[in-house]
LOTI-48053 format. One record per residue (C-alpha): residue number from 1; x, y, z negated. Coordinates in steps of 0.1 Angstrom, whole numbers, plus 5000, padded with zeros to 4 digits. Each point is the difference from the previous one (the first is absolute). Example, Ala and Ser with C-alpha at 12.3 -4.5 7.8 and 13.67 -1.06 7.14 Angstrom:
BEGIN
@nr=1 c1=5123 c2=4955 c3=4922
@nr=2 c1=5014 c2=5034 c3=5007
***
This chain:
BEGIN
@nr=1 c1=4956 c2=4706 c3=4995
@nr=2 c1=5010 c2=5040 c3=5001
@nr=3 c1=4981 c2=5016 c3=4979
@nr=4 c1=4987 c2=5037 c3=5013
@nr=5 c1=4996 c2=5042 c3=4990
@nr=6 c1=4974 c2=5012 c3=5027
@nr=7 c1=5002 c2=5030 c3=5014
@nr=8 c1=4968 c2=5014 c3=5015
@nr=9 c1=5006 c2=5023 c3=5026
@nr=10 c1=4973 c2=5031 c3=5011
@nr=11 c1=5022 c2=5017 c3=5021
@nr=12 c1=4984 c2=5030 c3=5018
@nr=13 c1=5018 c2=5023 c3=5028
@nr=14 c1=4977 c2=5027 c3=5012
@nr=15 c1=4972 c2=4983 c3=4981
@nr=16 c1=5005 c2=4967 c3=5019
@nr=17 c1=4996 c2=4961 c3=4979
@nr=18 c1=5032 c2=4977 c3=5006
@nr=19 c1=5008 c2=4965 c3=4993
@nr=20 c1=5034 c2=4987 c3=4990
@nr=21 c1=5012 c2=4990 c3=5038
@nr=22 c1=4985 c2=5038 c3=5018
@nr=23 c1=5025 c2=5021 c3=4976
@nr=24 c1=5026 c2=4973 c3=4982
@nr=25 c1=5026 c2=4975 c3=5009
@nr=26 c1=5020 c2=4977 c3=4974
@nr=27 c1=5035 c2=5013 c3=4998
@nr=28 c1=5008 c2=4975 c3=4977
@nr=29 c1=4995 c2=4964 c3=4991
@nr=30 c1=4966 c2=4990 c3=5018
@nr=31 c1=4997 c2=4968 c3=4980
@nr=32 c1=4993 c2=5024 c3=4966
@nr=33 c1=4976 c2=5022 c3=5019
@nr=34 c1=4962 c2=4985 c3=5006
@nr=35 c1=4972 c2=5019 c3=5018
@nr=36 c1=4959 c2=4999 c3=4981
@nr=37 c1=4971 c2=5018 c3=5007
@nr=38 c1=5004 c2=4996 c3=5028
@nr=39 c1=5033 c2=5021 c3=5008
@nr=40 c1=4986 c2=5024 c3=4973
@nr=41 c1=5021 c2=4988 c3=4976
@nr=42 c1=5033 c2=4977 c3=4995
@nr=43 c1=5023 c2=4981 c3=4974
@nr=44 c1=5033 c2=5010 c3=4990
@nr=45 c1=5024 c2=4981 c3=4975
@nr=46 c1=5032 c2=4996 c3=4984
@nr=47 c1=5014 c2=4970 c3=4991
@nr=48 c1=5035 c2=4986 c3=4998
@nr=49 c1=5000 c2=4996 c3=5038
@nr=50 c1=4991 c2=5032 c3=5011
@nr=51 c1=4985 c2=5030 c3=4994
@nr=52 c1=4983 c2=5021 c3=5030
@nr=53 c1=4984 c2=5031 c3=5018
@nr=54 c1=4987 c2=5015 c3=5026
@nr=55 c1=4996 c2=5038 c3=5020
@nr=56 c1=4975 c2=5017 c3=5017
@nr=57 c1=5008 c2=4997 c3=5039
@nr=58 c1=4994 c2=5039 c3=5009
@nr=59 c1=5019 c2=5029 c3=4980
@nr=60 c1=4983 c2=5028 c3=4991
@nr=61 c1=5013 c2=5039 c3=4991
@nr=62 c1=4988 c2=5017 c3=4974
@nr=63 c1=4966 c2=4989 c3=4982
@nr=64 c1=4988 c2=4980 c3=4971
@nr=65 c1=5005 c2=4962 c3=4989
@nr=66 c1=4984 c2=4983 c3=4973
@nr=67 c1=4996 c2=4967 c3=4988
@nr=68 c1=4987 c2=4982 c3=4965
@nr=69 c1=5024 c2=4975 c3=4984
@nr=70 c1=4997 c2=4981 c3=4974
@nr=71 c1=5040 c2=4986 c3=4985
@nr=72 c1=5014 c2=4969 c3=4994
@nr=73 c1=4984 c2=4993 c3=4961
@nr=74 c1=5021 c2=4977 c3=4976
@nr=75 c1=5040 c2=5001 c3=4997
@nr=76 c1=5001 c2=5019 c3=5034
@nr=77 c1=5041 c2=5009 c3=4994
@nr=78 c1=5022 c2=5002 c3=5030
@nr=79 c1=4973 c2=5003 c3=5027
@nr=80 c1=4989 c2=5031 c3=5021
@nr=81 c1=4970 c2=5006 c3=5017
@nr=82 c1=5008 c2=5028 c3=5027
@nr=83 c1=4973 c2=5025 c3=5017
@nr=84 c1=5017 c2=5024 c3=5020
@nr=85 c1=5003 c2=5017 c3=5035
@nr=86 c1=5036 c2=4998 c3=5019
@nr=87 c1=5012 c2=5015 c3=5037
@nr=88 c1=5015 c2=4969 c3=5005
@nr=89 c1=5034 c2=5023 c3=5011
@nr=90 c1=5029 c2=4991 c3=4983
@nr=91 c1=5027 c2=5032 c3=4997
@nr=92 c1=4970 c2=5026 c3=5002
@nr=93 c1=4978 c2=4982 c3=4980
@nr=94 c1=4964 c2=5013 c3=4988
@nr=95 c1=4984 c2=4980 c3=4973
@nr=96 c1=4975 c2=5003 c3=4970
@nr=97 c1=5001 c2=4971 c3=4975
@nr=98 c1=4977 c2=4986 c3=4966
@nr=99 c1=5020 c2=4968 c3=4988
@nr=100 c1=4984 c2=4985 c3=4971
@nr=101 c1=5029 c2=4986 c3=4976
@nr=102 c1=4988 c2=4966 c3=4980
@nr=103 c1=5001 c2=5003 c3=4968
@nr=104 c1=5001 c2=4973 c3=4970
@nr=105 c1=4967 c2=4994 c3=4984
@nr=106 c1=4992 c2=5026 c3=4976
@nr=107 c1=5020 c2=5029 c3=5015
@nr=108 c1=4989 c2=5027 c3=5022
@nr=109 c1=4998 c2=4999 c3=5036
@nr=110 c1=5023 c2=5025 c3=5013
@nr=111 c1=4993 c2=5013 c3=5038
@nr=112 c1=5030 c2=5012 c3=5019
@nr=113 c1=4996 c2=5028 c3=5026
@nr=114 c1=5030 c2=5010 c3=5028
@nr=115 c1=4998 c2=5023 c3=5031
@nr=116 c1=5026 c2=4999 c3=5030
@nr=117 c1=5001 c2=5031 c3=5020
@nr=118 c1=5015 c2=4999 c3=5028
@nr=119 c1=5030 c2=4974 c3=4990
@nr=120 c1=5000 c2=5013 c3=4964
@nr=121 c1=4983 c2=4983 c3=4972
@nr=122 c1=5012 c2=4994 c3=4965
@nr=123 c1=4968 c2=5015 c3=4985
@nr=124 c1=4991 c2=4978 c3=4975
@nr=125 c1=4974 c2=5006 c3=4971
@nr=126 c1=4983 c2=4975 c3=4978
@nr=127 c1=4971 c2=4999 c3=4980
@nr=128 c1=4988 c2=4979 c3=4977
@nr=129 c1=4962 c2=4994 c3=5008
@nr=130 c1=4972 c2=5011 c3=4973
@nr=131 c1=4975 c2=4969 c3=5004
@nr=132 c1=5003 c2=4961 c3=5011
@nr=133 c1=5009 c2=5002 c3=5037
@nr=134 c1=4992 c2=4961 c3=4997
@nr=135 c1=4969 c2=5001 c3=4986
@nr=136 c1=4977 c2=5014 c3=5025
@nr=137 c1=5005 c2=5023 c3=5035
@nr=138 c1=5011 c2=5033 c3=5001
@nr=139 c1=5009 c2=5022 c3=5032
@nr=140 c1=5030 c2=5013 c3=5009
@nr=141 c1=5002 c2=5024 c3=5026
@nr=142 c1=5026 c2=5029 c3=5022
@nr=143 c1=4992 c2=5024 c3=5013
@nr=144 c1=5027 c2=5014 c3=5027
@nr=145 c1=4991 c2=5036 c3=5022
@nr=146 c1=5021 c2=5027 c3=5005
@nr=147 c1=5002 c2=5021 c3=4966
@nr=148 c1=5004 c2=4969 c3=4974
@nr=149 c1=5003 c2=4959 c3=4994
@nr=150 c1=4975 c2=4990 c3=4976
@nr=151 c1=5003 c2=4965 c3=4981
@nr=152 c1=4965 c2=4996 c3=4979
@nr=153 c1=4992 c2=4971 c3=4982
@nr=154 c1=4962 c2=4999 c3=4993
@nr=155 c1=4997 c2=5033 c3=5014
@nr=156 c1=5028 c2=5011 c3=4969
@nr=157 c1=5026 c2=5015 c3=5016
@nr=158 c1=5037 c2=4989 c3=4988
@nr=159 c1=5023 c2=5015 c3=5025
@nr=160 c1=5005 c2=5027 c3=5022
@nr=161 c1=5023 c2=5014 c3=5027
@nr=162 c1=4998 c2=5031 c3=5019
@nr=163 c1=5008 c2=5012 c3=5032
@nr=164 c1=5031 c2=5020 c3=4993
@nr=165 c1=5015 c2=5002 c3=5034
@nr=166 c1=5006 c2=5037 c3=4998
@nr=167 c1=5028 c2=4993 c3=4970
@nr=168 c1=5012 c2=4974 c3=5026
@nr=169 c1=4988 c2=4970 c3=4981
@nr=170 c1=4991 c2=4970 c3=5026
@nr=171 c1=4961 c2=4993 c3=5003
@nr=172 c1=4983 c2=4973 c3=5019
@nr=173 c1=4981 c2=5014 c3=5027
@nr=174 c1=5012 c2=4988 c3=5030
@nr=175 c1=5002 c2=4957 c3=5002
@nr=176 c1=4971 c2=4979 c3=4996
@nr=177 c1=4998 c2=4977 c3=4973
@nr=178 c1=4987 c2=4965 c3=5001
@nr=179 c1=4977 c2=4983 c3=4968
@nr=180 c1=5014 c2=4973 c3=4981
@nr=181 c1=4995 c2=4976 c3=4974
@nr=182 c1=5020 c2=4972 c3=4982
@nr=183 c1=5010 c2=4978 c3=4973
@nr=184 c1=5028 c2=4990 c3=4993
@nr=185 c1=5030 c2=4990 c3=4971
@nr=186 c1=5026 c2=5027 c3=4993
@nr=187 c1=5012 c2=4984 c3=4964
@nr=188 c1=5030 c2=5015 c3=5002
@nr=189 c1=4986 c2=5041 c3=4998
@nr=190 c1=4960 c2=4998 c3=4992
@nr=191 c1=4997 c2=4993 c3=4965
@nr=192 c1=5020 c2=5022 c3=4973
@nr=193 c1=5028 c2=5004 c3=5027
@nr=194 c1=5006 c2=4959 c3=5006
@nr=195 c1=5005 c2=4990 c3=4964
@nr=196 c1=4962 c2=4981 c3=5004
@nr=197 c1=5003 c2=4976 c3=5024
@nr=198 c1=4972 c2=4978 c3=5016
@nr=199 c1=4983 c2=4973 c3=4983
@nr=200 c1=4990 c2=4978 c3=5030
@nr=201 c1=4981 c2=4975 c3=4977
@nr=202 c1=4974 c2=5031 c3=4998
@nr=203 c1=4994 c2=4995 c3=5045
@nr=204 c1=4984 c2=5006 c3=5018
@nr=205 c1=4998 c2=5040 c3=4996
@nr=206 c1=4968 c2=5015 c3=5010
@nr=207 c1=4992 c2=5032 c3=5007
@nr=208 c1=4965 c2=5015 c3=5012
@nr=209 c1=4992 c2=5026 c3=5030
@nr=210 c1=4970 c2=5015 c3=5013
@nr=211 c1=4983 c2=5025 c3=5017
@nr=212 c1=5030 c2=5012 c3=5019
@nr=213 c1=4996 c2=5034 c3=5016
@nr=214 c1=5016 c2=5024 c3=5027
@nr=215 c1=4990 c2=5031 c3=5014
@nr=216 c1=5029 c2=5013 c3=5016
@nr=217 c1=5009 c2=5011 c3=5037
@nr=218 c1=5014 c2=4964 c3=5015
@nr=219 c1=5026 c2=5000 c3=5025
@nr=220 c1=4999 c2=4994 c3=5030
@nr=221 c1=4969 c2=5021 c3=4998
@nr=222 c1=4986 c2=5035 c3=5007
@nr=223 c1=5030 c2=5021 c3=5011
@nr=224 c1=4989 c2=5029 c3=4975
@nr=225 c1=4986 c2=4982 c3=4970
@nr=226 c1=5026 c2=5004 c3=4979
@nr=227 c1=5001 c2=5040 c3=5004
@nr=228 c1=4964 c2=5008 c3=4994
@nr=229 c1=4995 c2=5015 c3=4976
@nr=230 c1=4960 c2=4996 c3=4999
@nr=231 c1=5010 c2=4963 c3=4989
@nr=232 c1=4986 c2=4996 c3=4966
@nr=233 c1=5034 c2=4990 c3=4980
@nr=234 c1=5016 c2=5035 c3=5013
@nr=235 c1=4967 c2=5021 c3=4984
@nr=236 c1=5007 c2=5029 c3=4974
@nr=237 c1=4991 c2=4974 c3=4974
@nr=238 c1=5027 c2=4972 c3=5005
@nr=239 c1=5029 c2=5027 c3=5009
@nr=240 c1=5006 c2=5004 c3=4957
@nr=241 c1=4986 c2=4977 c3=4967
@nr=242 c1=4968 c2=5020 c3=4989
@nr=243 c1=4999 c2=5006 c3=4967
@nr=244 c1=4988 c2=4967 c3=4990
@nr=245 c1=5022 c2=4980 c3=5015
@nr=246 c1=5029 c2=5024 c3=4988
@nr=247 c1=4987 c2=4994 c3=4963
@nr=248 c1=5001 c2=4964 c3=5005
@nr=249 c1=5034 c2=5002 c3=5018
@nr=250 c1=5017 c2=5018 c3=4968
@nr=251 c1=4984 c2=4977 c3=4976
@nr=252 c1=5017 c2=4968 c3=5021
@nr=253 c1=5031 c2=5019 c3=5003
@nr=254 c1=5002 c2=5006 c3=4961
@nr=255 c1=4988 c2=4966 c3=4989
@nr=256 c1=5005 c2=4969 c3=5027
@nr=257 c1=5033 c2=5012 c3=5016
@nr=258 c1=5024 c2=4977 c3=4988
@nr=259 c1=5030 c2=5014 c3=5029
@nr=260 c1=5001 c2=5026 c3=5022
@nr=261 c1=5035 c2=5002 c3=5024
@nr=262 c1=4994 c2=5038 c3=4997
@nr=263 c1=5012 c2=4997 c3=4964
@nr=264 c1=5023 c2=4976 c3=5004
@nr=265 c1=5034 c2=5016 c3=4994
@nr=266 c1=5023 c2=4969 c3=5002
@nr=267 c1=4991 c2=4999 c3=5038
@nr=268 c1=4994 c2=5034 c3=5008
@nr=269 c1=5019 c2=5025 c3=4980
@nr=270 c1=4983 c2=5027 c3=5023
@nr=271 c1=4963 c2=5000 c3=4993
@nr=272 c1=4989 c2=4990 c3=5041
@nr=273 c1=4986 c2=5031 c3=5012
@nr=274 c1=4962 c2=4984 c3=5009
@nr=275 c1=5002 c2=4998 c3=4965
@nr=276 c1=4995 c2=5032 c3=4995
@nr=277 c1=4967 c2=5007 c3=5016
@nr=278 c1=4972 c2=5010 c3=4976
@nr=279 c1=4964 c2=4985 c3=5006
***
């Protein structure tokens, strides 16, 4: 019997309902992956056979994507539940990644953030989170337009990075990028670098998805989506944190960063120059 997370999915592009089977397709392990609802929802699990995933069939370019997860509760060390969007191009690749580390019971959950532009990622940051990711839902969210990638978690922003192609630094503007979601084991990097491995007498691993949202330009699609600039993510507002959001970004950056590769001297002895940007 495989135990289940479901993952309730409210997908809307240009304000239209999906199921599971109009917008996904298992990229991985179909015997772990179980439609409800009626499509509106599926099962996901990881055990010691497999863990598993799946990707939204379109791309999209530029727009918003949001879903509400609940983590793996319990001794959750050495798993990671992914949400993230990937060009699916290998030597130029675009991609913007959460990975939620497992953590032992009683320690914080950590959420890992990276961004490949154009080939070049490397841009790790961490933070520890401030509640019980386990507990209950909470949304987690990027925003991606032409001025600024926004990573929010419950409408908190925790990281952000600019459009500095002027000072030559690569952006991603120009390949689509395809949803995903998984779950999977990486014991041997999640938790505290590899030095907590996986209990497999605490499997199955469940984790908890729902109302899964994008409002982005899909591709193939309308030839000028992705340059209007009438679309709603590219307004005045969503160009730069109001102040707000910038209040709530310092006090994240002061208290729940636990590593930023922009202070990391051991790998870069040169501070990267995106780095430098001021918010």
């Amino acid at each position: 019997l495989i135990l289940s997370c479901v993952v309730t999915l409210s997908l809307s592009v240009l304000g239209r309902p999906a199921t599971f089977l109009e917008d996904f397709r298992i990229t991985w392990s179909d015997s772990h992956i179980r439609q409800i609802d009626g499509g509106r929802a599926i099962q996901l699990v990881l055990d010691q056979n497999s863990g598993c995933g799946f990707a939204s069939k379109r791309q999209y370019l530029f727009g918003r994507v949001s879903m509400k997860i609940k983590l793996i509760p319990g001794d959750s060390a050495g798993t990671v539940t992914a949400f993230y969007m990937n060009s699916v191009t290998d030597a130029v690749r675009d991609e913007l990644d959460f990975e939620f580390l497992g953590n032992r019971t009683g320690q914080p959950y950590t959420v890992q953030t990276n961004i490949y532009a154009h080939g070049k990622g490397d841009r790790e940051q961490r933070v520890n989170l401030w509640f019980d990711p386990a507990a209950d839902f909470h949304t987690y969210s990027i925003m991606w337009n032409h001025h600024q990638i926004v990573f929010y978690i419950d409408e908190v922003p925790i990281r952000v990075y600019k459009n500095n192609e002027a000072r030559n630094i690569p952006y991603p503007k120009l390949q689509p990028m395809g949803v995903y979601s998984t779950l999977w084991e990486a014991d041997d990097w999640a938790t505290r670098g590899g030095l907590e491995k996986i209990d497999w007498t605490k499997a199955p691993f469940l984790a908890y998805y729902k109302d899964f949202d994008i409002e982005g330009c899909p591709v193939p699609g309308p030839v000028n989506c992705a340059t209007n600039s009438r679309n709603w993510w590219e307004g005045t507002a969503y160009q730069a944190l109001n102040a707000m959001e910038a209040k709530r970004y310092r006090w994240v950056r002061m208290n729940h960063v636990i590593y930023d590769y922009c202070t990391d001297k051991s790998r870069y002895p040169v501070t990267p120059p995106e780095c430098m940007s001021i918010i």
